[in-house]
DRENKETOR-290403 format. One record per atom (N, C-alpha, C): x, y, z; residue in three letters. Coordinates in steps of 0.02 Angstrom, whole numbers, padded with zeros to 5 digits, always signed. Layout:
BEGIN
XYZALA...
***
This chain:
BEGIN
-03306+04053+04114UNK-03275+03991+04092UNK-03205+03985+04121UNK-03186+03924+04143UNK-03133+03908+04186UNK-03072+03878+04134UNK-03001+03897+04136UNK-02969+03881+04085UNK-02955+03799+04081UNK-02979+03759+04140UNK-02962+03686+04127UNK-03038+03661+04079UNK-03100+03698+04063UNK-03136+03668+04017UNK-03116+03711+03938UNK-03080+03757+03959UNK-03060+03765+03877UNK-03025+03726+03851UNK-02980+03704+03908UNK-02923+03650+03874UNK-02928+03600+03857UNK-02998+03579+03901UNK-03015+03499+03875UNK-03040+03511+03803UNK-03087+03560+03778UNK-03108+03561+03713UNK-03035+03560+03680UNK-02987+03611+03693UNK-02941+03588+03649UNK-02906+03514+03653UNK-02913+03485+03705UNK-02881+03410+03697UNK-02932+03377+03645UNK-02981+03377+03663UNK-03043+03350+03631UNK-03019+03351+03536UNK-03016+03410+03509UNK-03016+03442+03446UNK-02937+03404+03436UNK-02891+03416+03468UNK-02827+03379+03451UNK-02806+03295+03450UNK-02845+03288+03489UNK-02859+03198+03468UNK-02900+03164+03416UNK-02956+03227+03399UNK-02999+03214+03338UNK-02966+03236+03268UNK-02923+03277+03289UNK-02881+03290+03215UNK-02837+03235+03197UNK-02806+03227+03268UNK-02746+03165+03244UNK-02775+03101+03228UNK-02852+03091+03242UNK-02868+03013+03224UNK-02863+03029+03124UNK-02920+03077+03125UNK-02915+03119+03052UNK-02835+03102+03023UNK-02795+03116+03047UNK-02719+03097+03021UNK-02696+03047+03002UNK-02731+03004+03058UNK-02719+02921+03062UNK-02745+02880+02992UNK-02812+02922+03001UNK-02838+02881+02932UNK-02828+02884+02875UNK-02787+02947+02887UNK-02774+02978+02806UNK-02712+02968+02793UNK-02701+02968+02706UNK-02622+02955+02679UNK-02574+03010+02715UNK-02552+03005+02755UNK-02487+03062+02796UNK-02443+03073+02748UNK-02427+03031+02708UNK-02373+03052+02664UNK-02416+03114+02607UNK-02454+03100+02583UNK-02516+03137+02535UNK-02509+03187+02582UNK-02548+03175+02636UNK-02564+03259+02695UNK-02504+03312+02686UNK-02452+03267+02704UNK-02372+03292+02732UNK-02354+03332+02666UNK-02362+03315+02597UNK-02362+03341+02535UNK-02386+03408+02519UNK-02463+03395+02554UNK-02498+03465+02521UNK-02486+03528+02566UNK-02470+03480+02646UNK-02473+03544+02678UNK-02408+03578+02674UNK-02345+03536+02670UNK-02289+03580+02644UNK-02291+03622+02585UNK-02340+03593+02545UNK-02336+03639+02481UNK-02394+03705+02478UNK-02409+03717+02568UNK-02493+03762+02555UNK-02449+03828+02538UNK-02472+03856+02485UNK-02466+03929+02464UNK-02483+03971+02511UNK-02411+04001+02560UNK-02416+04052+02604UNK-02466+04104+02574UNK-02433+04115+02498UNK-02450+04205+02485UNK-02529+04188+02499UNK-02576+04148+02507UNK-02635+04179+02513UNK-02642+04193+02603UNK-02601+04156+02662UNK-02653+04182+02701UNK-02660+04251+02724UNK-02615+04295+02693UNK-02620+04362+02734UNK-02713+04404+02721UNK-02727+04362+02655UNK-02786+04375+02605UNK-02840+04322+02662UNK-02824+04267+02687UNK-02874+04247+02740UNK-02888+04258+02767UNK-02847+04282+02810UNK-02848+04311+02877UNK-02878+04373+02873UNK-02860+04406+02807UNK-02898+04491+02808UNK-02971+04462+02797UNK-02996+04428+02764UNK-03069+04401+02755UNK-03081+04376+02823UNK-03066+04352+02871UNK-03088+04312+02924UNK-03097+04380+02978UNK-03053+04418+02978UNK-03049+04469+03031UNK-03120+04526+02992UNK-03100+04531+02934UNK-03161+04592+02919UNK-03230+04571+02924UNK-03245+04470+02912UNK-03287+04457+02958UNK-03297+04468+03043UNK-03275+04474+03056UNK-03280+04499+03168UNK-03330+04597+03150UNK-03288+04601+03116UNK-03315+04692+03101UNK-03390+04671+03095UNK-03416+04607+03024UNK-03474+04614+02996UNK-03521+04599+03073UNK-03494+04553+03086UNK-03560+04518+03158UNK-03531+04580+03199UNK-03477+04609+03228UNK-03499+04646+03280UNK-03533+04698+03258UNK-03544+04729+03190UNK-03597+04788+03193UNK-03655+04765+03175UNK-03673+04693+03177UNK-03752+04664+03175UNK-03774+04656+03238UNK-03703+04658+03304UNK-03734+04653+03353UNK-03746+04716+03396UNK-03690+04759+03390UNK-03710+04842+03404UNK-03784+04863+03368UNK-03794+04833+03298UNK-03859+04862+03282UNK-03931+04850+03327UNK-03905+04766+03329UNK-03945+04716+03382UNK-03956+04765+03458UNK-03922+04778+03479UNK-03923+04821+03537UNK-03946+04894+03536UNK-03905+04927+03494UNK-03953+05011+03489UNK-04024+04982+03453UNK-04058+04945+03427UNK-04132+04936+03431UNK-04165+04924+03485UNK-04132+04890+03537UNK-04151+04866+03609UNK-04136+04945+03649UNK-04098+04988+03634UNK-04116+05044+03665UNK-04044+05041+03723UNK-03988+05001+03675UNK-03939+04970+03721UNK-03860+05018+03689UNK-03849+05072+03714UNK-03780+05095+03691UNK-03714+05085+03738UNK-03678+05056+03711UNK-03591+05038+03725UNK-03561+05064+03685UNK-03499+05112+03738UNK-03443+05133+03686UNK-03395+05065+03637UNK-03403+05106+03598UNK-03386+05044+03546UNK-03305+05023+03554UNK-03264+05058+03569UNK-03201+04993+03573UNK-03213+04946+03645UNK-03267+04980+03695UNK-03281+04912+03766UNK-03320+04859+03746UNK-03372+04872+03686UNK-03421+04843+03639UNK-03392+04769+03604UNK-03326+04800+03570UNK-03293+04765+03520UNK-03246+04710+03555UNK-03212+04741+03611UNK-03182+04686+03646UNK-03225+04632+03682UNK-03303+04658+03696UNK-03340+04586+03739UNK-03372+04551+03680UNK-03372+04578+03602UNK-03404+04559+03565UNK-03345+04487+03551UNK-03275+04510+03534UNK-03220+04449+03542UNK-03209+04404+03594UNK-03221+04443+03640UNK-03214+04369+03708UNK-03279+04310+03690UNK-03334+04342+03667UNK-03401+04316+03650UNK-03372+04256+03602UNK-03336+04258+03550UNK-03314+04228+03515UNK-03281+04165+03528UNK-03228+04172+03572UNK-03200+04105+03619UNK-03224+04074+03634UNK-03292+04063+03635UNK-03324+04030+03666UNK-03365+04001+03609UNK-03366+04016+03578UNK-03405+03990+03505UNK-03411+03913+03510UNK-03357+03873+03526UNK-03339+03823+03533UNK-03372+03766+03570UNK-03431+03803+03615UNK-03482+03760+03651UNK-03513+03742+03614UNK-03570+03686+03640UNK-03622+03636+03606UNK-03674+03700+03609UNK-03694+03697+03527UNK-03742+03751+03508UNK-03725+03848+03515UNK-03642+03860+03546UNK-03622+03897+03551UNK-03645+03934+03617UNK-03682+03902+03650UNK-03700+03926+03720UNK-03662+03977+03764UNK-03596+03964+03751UNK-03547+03990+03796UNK-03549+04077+03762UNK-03582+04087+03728UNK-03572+04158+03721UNK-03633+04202+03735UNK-03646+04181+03789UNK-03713+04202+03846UNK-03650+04273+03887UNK-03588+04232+03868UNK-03534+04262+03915UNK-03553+04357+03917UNK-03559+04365+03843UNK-03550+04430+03824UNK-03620+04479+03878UNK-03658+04441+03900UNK-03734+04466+03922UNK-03682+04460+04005UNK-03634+04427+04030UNK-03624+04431+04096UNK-03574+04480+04102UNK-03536+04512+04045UNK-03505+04555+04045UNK-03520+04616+04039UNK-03605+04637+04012UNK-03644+04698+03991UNK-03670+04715+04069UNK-03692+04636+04109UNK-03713+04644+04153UNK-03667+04685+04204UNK-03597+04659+04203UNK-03552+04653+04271UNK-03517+04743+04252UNK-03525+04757+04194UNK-03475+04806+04182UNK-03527+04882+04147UNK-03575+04858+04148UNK-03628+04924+04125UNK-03675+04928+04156UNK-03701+04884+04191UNK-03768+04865+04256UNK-03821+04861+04209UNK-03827+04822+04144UNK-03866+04812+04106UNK-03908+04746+04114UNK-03973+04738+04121UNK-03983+04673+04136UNK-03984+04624+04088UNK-03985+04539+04124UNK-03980+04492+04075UNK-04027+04482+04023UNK-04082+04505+04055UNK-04156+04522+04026UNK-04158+04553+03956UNK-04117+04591+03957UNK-04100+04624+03880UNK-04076+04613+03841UNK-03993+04601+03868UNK-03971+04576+03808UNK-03957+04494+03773UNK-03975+04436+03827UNK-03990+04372+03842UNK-04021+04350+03758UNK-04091+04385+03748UNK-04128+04375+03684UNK-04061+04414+03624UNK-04040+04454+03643UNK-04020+04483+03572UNK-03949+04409+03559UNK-03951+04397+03599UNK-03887+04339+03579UNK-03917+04269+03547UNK-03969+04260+03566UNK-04019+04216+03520UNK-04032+04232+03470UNK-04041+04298+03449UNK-04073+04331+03382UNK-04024+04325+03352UNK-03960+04319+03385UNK-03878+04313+03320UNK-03906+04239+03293UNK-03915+04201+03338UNK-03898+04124+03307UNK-03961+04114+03265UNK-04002+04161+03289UNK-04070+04126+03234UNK-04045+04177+03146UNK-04033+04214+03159UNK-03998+04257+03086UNK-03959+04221+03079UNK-03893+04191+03123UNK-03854+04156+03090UNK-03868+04089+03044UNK-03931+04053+03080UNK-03937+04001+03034UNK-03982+04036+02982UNK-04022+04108+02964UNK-04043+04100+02887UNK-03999+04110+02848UNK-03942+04174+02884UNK-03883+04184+02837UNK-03851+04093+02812UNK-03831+04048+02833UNK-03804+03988+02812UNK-03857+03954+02764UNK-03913+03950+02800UNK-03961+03936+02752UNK-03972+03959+02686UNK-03974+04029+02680UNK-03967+04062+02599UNK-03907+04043+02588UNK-03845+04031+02609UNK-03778+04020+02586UNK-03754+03968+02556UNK-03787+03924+02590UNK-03803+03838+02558UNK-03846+03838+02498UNK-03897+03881+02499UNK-03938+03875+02466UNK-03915+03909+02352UNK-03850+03940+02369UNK-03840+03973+02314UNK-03789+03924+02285UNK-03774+03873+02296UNK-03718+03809+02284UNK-03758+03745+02291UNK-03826+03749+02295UNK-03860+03678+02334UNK-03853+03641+02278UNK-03846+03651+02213UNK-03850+03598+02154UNK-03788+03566+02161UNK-03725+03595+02180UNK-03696+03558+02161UNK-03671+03498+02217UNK-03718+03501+02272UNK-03711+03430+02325UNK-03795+03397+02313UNK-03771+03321+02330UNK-03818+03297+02327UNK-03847+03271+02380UNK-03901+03281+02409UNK-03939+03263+02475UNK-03945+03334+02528UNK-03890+03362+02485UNK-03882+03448+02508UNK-03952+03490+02524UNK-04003+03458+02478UNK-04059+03503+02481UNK-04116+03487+02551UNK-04094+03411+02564UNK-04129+03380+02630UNK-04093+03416+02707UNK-04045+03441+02707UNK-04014+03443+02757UNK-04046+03545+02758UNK-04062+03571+02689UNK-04061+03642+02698UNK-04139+03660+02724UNK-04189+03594+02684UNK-04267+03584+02707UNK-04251+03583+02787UNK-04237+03540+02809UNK-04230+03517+02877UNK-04227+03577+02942UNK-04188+03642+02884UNK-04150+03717+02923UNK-04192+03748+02918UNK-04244+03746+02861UNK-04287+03805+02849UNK-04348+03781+02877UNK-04367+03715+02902UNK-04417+03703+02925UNK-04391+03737+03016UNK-04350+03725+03029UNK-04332+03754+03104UNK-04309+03815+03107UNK-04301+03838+03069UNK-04304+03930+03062UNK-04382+03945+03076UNK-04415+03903+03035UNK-04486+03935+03046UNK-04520+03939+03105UNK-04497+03878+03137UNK-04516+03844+03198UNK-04499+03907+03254UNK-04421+03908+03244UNK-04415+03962+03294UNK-04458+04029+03275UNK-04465+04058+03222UNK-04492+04121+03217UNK-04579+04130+03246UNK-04611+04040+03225UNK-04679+04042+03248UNK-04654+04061+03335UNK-04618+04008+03349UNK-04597+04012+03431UNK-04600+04094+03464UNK-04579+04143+03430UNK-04557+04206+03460UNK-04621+04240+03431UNK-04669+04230+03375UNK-04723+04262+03385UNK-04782+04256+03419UNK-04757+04183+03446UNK-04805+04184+03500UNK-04813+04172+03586UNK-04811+04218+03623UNK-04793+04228+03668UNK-04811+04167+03721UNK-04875+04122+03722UNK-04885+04069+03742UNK-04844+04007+03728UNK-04833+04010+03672UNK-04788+03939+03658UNK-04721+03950+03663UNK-04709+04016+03666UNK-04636+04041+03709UNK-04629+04011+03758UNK-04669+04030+03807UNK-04647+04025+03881UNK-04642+03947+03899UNK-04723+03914+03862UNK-04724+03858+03871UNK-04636+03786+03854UNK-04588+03810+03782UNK-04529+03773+03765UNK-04489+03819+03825UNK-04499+03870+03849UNK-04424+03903+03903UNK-04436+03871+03950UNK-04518+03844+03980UNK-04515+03810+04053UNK-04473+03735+04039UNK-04482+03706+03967UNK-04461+03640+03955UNK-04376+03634+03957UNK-04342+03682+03906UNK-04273+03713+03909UNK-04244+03748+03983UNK-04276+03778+04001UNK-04232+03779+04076UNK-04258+03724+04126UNK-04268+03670+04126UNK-04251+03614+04165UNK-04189+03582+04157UNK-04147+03610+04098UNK-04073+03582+04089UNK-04041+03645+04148UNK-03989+03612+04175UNK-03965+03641+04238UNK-03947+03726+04216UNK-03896+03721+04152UNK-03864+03765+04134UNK-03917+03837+04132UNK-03971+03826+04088UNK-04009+03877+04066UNK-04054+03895+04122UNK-04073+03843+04188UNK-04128+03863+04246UNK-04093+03934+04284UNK-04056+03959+04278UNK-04028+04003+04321UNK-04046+04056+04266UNK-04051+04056+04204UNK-04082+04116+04154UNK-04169+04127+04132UNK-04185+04088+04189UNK-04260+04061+04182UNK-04289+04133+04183UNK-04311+04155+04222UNK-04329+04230+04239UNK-04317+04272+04197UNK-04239+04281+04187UNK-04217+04328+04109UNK-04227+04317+04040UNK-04252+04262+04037UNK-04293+04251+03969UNK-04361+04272+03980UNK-04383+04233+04016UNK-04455+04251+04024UNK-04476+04331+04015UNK-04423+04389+04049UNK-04447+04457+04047UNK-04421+04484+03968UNK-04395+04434+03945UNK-04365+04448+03862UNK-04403+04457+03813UNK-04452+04434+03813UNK-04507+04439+03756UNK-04482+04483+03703UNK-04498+04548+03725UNK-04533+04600+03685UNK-04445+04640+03639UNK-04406+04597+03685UNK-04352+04618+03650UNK-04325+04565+03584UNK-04357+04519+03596UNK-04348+04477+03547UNK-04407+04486+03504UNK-04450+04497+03490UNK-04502+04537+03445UNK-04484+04595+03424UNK-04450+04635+03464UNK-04432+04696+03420UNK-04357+04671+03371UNK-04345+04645+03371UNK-04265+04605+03332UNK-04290+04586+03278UNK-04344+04564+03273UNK-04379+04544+03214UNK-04425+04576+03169UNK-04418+04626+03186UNK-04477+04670+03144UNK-04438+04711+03094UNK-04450+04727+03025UNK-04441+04727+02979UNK-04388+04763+02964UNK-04383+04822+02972UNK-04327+04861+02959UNK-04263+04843+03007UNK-04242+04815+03059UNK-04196+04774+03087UNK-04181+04705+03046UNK-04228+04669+03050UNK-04228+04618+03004UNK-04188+04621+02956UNK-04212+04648+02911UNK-04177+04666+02838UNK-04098+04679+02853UNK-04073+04731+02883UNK-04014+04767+02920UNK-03966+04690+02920UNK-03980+04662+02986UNK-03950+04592+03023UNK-03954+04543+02973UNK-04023+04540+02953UNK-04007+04463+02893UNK-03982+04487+02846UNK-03949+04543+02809UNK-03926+04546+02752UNK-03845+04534+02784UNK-03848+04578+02843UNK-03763+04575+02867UNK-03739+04503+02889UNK-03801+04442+02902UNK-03792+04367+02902UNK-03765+04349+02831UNK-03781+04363+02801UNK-03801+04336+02721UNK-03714+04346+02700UNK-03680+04418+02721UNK-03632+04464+02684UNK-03571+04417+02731UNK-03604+04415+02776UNK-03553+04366+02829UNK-03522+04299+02798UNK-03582+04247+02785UNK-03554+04184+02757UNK-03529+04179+02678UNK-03555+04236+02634UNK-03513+04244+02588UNK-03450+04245+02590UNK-03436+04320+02622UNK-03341+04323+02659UNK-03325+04255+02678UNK-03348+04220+02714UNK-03308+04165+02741UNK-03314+04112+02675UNK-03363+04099+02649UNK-03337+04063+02589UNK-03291+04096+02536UNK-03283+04151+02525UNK-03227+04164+02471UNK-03167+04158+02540UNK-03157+04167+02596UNK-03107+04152+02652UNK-03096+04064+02612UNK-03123+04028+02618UNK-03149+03937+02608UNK-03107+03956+02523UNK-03128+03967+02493UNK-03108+03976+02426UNK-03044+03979+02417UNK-03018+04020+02440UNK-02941+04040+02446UNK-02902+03984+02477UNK-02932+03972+02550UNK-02880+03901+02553UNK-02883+03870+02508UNK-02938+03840+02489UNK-02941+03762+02439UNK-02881+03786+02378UNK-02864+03854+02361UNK-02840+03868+02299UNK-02756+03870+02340UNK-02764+03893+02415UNK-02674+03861+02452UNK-02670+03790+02449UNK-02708+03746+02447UNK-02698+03687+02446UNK-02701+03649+02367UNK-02687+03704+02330UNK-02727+03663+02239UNK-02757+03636+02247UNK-02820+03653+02267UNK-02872+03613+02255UNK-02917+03649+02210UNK-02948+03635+02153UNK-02954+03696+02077UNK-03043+03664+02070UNK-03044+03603+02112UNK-03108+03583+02066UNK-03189+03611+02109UNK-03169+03653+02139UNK-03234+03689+02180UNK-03205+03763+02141UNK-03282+03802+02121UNK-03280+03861+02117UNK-03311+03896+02159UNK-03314+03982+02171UNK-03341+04014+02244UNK-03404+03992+02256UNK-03462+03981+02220UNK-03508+03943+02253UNK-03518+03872+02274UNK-03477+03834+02257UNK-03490+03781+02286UNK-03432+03774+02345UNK-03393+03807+02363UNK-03356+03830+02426UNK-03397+03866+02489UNK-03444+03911+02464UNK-03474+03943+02493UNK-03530+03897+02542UNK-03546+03868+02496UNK-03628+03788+02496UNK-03589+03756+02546UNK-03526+03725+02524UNK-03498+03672+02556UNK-03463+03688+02619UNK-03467+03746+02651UNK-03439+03785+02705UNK-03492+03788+02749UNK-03543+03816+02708UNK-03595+03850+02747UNK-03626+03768+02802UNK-03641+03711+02735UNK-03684+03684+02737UNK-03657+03616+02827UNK-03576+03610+02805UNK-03537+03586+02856UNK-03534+03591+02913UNK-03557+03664+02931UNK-03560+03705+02987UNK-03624+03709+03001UNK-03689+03685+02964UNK-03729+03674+03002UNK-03750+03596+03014UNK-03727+03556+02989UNK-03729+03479+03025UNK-03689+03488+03087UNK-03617+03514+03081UNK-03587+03517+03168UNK-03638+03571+03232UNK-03675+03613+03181UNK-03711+03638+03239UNK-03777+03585+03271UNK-03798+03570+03220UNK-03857+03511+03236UNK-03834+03439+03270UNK-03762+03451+03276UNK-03752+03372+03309UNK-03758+03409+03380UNK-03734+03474+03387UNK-03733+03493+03436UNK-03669+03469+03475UNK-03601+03471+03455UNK-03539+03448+03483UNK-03535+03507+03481UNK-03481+03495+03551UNK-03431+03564+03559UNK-03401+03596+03483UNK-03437+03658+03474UNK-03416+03689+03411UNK-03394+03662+03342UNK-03431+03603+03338UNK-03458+03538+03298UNK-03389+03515+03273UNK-03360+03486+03333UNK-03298+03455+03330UNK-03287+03402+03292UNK-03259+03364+03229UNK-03271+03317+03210UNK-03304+03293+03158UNK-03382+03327+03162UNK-03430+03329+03117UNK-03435+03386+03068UNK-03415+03418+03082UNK-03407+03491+03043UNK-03350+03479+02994UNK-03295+03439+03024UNK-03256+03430+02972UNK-03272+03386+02945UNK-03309+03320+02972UNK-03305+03253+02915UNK-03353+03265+02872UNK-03403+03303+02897UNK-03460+03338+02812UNK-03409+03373+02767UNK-03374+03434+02797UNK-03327+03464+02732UNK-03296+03395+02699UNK-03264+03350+02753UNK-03214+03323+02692UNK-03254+03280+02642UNK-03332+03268+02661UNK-03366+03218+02658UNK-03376+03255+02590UNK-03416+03332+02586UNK-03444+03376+02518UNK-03386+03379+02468UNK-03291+03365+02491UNK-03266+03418+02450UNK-03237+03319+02408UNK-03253+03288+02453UNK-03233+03217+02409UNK-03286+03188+02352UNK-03336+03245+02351UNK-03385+03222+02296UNK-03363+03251+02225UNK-03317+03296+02242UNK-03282+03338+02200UNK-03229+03285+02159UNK-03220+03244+02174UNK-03152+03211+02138UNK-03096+03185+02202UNK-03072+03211+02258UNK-03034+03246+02298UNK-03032+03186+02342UNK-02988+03149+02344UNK-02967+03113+02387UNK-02992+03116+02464UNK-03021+03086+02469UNK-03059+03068+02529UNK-03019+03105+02593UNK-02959+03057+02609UNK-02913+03057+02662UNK-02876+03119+02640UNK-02862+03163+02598UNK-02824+03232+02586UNK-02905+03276+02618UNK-02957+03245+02588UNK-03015+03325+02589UNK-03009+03326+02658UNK-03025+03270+02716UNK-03038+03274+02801UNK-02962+03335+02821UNK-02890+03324+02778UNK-02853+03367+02804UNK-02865+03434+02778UNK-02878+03442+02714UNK-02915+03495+02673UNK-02982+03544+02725UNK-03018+03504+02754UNK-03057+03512+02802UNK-03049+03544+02854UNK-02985+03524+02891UNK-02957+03538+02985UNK-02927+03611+02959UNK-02902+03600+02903UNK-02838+03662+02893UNK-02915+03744+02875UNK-02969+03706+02838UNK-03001+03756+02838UNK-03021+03785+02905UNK-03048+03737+02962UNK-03073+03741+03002UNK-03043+03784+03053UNK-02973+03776+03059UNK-02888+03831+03089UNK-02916+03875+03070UNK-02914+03896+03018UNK-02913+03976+02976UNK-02992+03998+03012UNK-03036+03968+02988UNK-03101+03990+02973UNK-03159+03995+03052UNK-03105+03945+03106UNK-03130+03940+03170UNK-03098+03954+03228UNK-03039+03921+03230UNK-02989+03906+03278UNK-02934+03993+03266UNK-02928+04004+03230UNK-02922+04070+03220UNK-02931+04127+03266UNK-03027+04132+03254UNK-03069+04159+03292UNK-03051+04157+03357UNK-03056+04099+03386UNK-03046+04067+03459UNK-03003+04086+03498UNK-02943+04079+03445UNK-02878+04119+03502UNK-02889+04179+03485UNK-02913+04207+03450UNK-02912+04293+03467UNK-02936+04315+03512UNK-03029+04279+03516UNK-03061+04291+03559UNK-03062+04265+03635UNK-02997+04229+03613UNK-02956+04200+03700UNK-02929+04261+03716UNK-02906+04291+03672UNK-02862+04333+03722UNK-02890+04403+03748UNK-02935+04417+03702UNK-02999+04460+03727UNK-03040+04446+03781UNK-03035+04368+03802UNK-03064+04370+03857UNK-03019+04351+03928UNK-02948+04340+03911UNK-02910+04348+03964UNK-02891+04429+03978UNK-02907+04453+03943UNK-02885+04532+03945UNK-02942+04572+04003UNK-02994+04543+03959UNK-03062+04555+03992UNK-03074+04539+04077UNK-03059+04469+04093UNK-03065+04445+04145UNK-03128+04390+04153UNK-03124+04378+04085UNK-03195+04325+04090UNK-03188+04258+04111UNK-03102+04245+04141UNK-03125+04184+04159UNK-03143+04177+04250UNK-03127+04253+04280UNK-03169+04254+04341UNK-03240+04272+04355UNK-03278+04265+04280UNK-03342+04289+04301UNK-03399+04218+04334UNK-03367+04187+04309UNK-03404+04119+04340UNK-03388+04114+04428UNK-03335+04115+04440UNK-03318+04114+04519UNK-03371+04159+04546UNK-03379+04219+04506UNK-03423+04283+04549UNK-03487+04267+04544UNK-03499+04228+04504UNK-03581+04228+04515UNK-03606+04173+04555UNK
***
């Protein structure tokens, strides 16, 4: 990735916040955010970072099942550059971490290509159960979680069966991006079948599950820097989880926009001023995303990932 398309996402995200501003009472905004209670973020940030620990040892696990060992502090830094990239439509951009296993261990794409799919398909049951322990208290909440669990299934029929595999990868790599990974999926199979079989399973989806909890008591804590009292940890948790998967389904760059106007959309059913929740929203979204991003920027300027595109 080239640093003039990171920047456009960040122009992108900074013009969508400030319309967010526009619409909202600034004087109200200007209020709460002067008044956000420092003493919690040192308590965010430790929840946001001890999440990176939870996914990178779901993805080291992900890998020693594939028969894949990395010393773990070279592990941990491509697992963060992986992260920066989060920010693509459907999170695509963290294919990165498979060009760095490739370029720097002579590991092929073939291998670890599927285990980076197997994150996002755990990632959406982990959100899915996460939504699912707060679903009463949104309404229409339960259509949007049907909608997840019917395409969880979808994908899982997809990977047990090796015909109707190949048949959606010939349809999916006719988009430009993915035709150049055509081949390395195709020899993927059996590594994506072994990701799923039971005793891994259990391992990864529980460490999904342990994941979006942390980040909703992370969600919790702001709302309580911003006084906001009328959500308790599960319906923070629901209303986090559930936000983040409409911005994944719109499929915007790291569901720019939409990710927040569902939060502000769930937390204004609460009582909560409409035009405060969308800022209530962005400020979660800093902590809980944008966070991530620059860390895992700098893990990957450290790294050198933004010359791996020139090389290939």
């Amino acid at each position: 990735m080239k640093f003039d398309k990171f920047l456009i996402v960040i122009i992108i995200a900074i013009i969508i916040y400030a319309g967010f501003l526009f619409i909202s009472d600034f004087n109200l905004a200007y209020e709460k955010i002067t008044n956000f209670k420092i003493i919690f973020v040192p308590v965010i940030l430790s929840l946001i970072s001890v999440n990176w620990v939870v996914r990178f040892y779901r993805w080291h696990l992900l890998l020693k099942n594939s028969n894949i060992y990395i010393p773990i502090k070279n592990n941990f830094v491509i697992y963060l550059a992986g992260l920066s990239l989060s920010i693509t439509p459907g999170q695509i951009g963290e294919v990165i971490k498979s060009e760095f296993l490739k370029k720097q261990f002579k590991i092929p794409r073939s291998k670890t290509l599927p285990i980076i799919f197997i994150e996002k398909f755990y990632d959406l049951m982990g959100a899915l159960i996460a939504s699912i322990i707060g679903i009463w208290y949104f309404e229409g909440g339960l259509y949007l979680i049907s909608i997840g669990i019917i395409l969880l299934a979808l994908i899982f029929v997809l990977i047990l069966s090796r015909n109707i595999f190949e048949r959606i990868l010939l349809l999916i790599c006719k988009i430009r991006f993915f035709s150049k990974y055509q081949k390395n999926f195709l020899e993927s199979y059996n590594v994506l079948r072994n990701s799923l079989k039971t005793k891994i399973a259990l391992k990864t989806g529980t460490l999904s599950i342990i994941f979006w909890v942390i980040q909703g008591v992370a969600v919790y804590f702001i709302l309580l820097a911003l006084e906001i009292n009328q959500l308790n940890f599960l319906m923070a948790t629901s209303a986090n989880a559930i936000s983040v998967l409409i911005g994944a389904l719109s499929f915007m760059p790291g569901g720019l926009g939409i990710t927040e106007g569902s939060m502000g959309g769930l937390l204004s059913l609460h009582g909560i001023e409409f035009s405060f929740a969308l800022i209530a929203a962005v400020i979660i979204r800093i902590f809980t995303s944008w966070y991530t991003v620059i860390v895992g920027f700098i893990a990957l300027k450290i790294s050198g990932g933004f010359s791996l595109n020139e090389e290939n």
